[in-house]
N, C-alpha and C positions, 0 to 999 in steps of 0.2 A: 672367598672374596676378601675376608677381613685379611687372611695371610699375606693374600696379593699387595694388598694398600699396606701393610707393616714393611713388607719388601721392599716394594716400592719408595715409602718414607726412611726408613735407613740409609736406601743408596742414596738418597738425594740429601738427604742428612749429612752424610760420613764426605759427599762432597761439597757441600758446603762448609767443612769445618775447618777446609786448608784455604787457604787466602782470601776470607771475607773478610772486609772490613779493615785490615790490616792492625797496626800497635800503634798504644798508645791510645790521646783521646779522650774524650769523656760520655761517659752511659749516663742516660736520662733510666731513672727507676721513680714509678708511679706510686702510691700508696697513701691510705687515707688511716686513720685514728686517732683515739686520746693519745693527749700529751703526752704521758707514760709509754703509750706505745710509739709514736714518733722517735722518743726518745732511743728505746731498744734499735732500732733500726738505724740509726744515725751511730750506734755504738759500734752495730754492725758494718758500718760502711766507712767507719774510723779502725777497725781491725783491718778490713780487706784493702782499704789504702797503705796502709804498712807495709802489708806484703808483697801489695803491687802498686811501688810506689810511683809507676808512670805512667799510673790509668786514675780517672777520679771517677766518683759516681755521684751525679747530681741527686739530690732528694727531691721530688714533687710533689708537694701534700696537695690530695683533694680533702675539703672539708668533711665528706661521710661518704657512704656507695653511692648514693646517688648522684653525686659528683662527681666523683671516680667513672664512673659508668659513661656518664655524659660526655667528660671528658674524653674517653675515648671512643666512643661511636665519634665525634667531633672530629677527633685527630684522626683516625680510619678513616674518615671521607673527606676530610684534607691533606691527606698525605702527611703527617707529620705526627703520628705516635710517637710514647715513649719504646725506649729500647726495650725496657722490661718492667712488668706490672706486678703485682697481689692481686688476687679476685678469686672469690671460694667460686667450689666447683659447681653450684648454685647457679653462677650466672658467666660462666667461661662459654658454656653453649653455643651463646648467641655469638661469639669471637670464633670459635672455630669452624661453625656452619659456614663462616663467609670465607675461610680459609685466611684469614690474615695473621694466624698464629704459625710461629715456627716451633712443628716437635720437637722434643727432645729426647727423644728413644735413643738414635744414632749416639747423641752424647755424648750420655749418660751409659751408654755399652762403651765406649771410646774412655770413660773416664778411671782415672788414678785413686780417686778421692773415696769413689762409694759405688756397689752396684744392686741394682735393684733388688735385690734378696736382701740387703739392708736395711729397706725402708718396708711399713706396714702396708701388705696389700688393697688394702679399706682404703688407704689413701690412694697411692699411683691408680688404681683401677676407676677412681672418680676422674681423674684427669685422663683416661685412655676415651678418645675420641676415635672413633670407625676403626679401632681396636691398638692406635698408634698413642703411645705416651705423648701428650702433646703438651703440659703443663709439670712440672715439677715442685709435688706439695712440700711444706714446709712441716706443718701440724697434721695431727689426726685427734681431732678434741670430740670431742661429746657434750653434750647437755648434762648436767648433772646440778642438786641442790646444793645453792650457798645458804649459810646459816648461820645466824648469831648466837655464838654461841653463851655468851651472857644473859640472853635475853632468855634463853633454855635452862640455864641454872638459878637465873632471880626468880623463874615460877615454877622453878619444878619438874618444868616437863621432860621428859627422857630425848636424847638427842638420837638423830635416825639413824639406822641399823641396817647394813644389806640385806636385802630380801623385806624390807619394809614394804605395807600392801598401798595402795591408792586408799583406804579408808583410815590408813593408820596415817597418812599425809592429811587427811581430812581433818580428822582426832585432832590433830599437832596444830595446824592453821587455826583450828577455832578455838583450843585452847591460850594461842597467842594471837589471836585479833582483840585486844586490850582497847579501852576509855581512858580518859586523861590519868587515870588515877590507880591505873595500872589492873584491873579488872577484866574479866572476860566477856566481851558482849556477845560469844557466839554457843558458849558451850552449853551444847544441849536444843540450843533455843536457834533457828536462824531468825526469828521476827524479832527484830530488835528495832520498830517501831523508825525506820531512816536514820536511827542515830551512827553518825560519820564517827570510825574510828582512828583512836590516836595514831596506836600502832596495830596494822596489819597483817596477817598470820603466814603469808605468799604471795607472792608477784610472779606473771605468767603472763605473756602476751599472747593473746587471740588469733595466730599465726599459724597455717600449713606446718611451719617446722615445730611448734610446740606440741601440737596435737600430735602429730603423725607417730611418736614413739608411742602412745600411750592407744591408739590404734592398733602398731602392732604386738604391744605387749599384749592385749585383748585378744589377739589370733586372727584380727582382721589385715585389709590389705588399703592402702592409699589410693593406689593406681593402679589399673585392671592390667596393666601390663609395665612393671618399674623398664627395661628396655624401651619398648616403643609405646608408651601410654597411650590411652583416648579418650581415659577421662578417670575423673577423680570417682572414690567408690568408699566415700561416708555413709552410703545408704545401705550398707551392708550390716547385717545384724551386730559384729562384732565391732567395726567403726561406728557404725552412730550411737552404740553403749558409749562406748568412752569419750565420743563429742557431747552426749549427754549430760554426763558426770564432767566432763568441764565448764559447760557452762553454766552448770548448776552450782561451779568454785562460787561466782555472782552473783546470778539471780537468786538461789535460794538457800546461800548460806554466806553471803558478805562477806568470806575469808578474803578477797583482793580488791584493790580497790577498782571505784570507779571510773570510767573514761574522762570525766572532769578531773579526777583526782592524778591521774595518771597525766595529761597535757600540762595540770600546776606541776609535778615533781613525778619525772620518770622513774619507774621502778627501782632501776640502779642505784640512782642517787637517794631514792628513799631507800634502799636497803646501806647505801654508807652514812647518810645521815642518821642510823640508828631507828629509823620508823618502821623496817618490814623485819619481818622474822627469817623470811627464807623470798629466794628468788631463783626460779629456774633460770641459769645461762651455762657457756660453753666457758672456757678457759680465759678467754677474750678478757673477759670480767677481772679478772685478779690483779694485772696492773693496775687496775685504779684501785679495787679495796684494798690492794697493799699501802695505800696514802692512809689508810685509815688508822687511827690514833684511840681511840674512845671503847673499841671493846676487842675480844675476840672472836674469830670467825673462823669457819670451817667447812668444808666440802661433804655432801653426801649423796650414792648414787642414788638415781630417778626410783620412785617407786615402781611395785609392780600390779598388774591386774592379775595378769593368767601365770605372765614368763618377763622373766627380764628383758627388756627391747632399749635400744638406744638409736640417735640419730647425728650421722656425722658429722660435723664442723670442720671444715678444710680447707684449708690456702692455697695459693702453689703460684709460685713464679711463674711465666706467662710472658714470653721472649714474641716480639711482633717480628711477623717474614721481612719485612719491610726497609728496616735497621740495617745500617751498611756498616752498625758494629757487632756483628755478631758472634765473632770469637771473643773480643774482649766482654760482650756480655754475660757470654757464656760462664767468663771465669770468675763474674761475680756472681751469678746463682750457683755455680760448682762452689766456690768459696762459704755462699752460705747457707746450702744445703750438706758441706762435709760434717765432719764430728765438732771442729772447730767452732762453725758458724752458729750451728744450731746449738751449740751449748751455749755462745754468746747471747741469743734470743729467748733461749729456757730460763738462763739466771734472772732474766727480766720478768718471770712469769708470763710471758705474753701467751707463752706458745706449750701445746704437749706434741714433742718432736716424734714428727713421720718416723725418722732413724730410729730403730730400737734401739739398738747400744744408747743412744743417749740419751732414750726417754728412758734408760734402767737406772743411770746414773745421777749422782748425787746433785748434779747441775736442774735434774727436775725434782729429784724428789727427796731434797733437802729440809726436813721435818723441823728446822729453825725457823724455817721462813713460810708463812702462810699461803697455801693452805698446807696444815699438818697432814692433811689424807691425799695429797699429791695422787697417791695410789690407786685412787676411787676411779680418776680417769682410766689409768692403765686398767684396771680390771673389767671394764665394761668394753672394751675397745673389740672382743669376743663376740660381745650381743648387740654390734653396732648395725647399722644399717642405712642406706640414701634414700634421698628422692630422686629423679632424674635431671640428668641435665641438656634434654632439651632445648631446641633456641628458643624456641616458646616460655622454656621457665619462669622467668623473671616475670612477666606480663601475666601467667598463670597467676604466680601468688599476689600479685598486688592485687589482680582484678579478686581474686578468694578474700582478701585481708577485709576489706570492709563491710563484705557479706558477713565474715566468722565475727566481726565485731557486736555488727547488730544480735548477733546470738549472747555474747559474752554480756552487752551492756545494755542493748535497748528489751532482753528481753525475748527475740524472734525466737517461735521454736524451730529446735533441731529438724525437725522434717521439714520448716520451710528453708530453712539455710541448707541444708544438705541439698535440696532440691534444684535454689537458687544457683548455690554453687554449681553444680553440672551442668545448668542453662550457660551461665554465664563464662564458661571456662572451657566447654567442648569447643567450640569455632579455634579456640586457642590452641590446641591439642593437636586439633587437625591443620592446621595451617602448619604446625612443625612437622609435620609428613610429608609435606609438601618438596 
C-alpha cells in the first residue's frame, strides 16, 4: 500500500512541476524566531533574491509555534496559506492528515541541486508521511548540554565528557547550584532549608521531548508502538526509573529552579545572563548565546543511564497543495536546502544541516565560533531517535506538559503522573487512528 501512495504521489508530483504557477511573482514563506534567527533567514532570502532576481520571497514572522500553528490552521480554512512554511516534524502531522501539503518526493528526484542520499536519513524519514516525502528538513539537531564554561573553571569542577553518566550530571549540577557568594548549596546535602539559589546547576523543561531520551537511554520505550501509538508507556519499569530521577532534578535535590523562578526568567535567558550552569536545548539556542559577551560556553553530549539515546530536533519546509506558486516555490526551498543555502543558515548557527557534506564542513563546524564542540551534535546523530508524528501530536504533549509539571514542581509522585498522563492522553491517541 505505502509503494502504491509513493507512486502514486510522484506521478502527480512530476506533473505538477511543469506549468504551475507560472514566472515570476512573489512566495509568501511563514516562520517564527529570535531575532538572530529571523535575521539567518532574511540573509537566506537576500542570497536567493540574487540568483533569482525575478522572484521575491516575502518573510512572515509569527511571534513563536504557537502562532505559527494558528496562523495556519487560520489560513487552511480560509483559503489563503503561505506558499511555504518551517514546522518541526513534531507538529507537520496535523497538516498532512488533512492533505493540504504538497510532497516533495517527485522534486527532489527531478532536482539538480541534491538528492536524497545527501541529506541524513533521521531527518527525511521524519518528514515521510504514508511513506511519501512530504516536507523537506533543513536540520537534524539533537538535544545536547550547554555549559558555562567559566563557571566550570572558577569552581573547579571538571567540564563533561562523552559517556558521562546521569549521576555524574547530578554531581556537576549540585556542585554548581551556588548562593550569592559563590558556595554550593546542594553538595552533598539536598535540604537546604527553601534557600533560593543564585546560581543554578541545570535548566530542563518538564516536557515529553526532555524526558523521552533519557527513557530511552534507560532501555525503556515512550510509546507502545513509535508508528501507530496508543499510548504513552512511563509506567514501564525502565521509563518511570528515569521519569523518577527527573523529577527528583527539583523536588529532592533543587539543582533547577523553580516554576516561579522559571515564569520571572526562562531558562535561556538565565543560562545567558550567566545564572545557570548548564541547559539542556537543541541547536536552536546558539543564535542567541552567540550575543553573549561575558563568558565562555560550550556544548556537551546528553548524559547516559544504560546507552547513549538522543532525540531529534527537525525543521523542514512545508510547501502548501494550494499555492498557485508552486514552481517558483519550489526553487526557493531547492535554493535553501542546496550546499549553498544551508551553509548560509549554518554560518548563522541557527541550524545542524540535514545535508552531510555540509554539516562536515567548516561552515558548521568552525571551532572559532561557539560552540567549540560543533561536533557533539554530529556525533550523537547515530543514537538519535523520534517521537511520532501523528495528527494528534501536538494536543498529546500539551495536554502531558502540565501533568509532567505538577511532577517537576508541585511535587506529584511519578506513579500519579505517569498514571495521569495515560488517562489523560489515550482519547488522544485514539482519535489519530481514526
Amino acid at each position: 500500500m505505502a509503494r502504491a501512495l509513493t507512486l502514486l504521489f510522484l506521478a502527480v508530483g512530476l506533473a505538477g512541476c511543469v506549468g504551475a504557477g507560472g514566472s515570476g511573482g512573489e512566495v509568501r514563506f511563514l516562520v517564527f524566531g529570535d531575532p538572530e534567527e529571523i535575521q539567518a533567514y532574511r540573509d537566506l532570502i537576500a542570497a536567493f533574491e540574487r540568483e533569482e532576481p525575478d522572484l521575491e520571497v516575502e518573510l512572515v514572522e509569527a511571534s513563536d509555534r504557537t502562532d505559527l500553528i494558528a496562523r495556519l490552521s487560520t489560513s487552511f480554512a480560509g483559503g489563503s496559506p503561505p506558499d511555504v512554511f518551517l514546522l518541526n516534524y513534531r507538529y507537520y502531522g496535523q497538516f498532512a492528515s488533512r492533505g493540504v501539503l504538497e510532497p516533495v518526493e517527485a522534486r527532489v528526484e527531478a532536482s539538480d541541486a541534491f538528492e536524497q542520499e545527501d541529506f541524513y536519513d533521521v531527518a527525511l524519514d521524519a518528514f515521510r508521511w504514508e511513506g511519501v516525502l512530504t516536507c523537506l528538513p533543513q536540520n537534524v539537531s539533537s538535544l545536547v548540554v550547554y555549559y558555562n564554561v567559566d563557571l566550570f573553571e572558577r569552581h573547579g569542577v571538571e567540564r563533561p565528557e562523552p559517556g558521562w553518566t546521569w549521576n555524574d550530571m547530578l554531581a556537576t549540577a549540585s556542585a554548581l547550584t551556588l548562593d550569592e557568594q559563590g558556595n554550593s548549596l546542594r553538595a552533598g546535602d539536598p535540604d537546604t532549608g527553601g534557600v533560593t539559589a543564585a546560581i543554578y546547576g541545570l535548566g530542563v523543561e518538564p516536557s515529553v521531548i526532555r524526558i523521552a531520551p533519557f527513557a530511552w537511554s534507560n532501555g525503556g520505550e515512550v510509546v507502545d508502538d513509535p508508528e501507530r501509538p496508543t499510548r504513552f508507556t512511563l509506567d514501564s519499569p525502565e521509563s518511570f526509573a528515569a521519569l523518577r530521577e527527573f523529577f527528583a532534578l527539583r523536588v529532592a535535590y533543587g539543582v533547577v529552579p523553580s516554576d516561579l523562578e522559571v515564569e520571572a526568567e526562562d531558562d535561556e535567558s538565565r543560562f545567558a545572563n550567566g545564572r545557570l550552569a548548564m541547559l539542556l536545548s537543541s541547536r536552536r539556542s546558539t543564535t542567541a548565546f552567540r550575543t553573549i559577551e561575558d563568558f565562555e560556553w560550550d556544548v556537551a553530549p546528553l548524559p547516559i543511564h544504560r546507552e547513549p539515546a538522543g532525540i531529534l530536533h527537525s525543521d523542514a519546509y512545508c510547501m502548501t497543495r494550494s499555492s498557485d506558486k508552486k514552481d517558483e516555490t519550489w526553487r526557493f526551498v531547492e535554493f535553501a536546502n542546496s550546499a549553498e543555502g544551508q551553509r548560509i543558515i549554518a554560518r548563522t548557527g541557527r541550524t545542524v544541516p540535514s545535508l552531510i557534506e555540509v554539516s562536515r564542513s567548516r561552515d558548521f563546524l568552525d571551532s572559532e565560533l561557539p560552540p567549540r564542540s560543533s561536533h557533539v551534535f554530529l556525533d550523537g546523530i547515530e543514537h538519535i531517535r523520534r517521537v511520532p508524528s501523528i495528527s494528534t501530536w501536538p494536543e498529546i504533549e500539551d495536554a502531558a506538559a502540565g501533568i509532567l509539571e505538577n511532577g517537576m514542581y508541585l511535587g506529584q509522585s511519578p506513579e500519579e503522573v505517569a498514571r495521569e498522563v495515560d488517562r489523560v492522553t489515550r482519547p488522544l491517541f485514539a482519535r489519530a487512528e481514526d
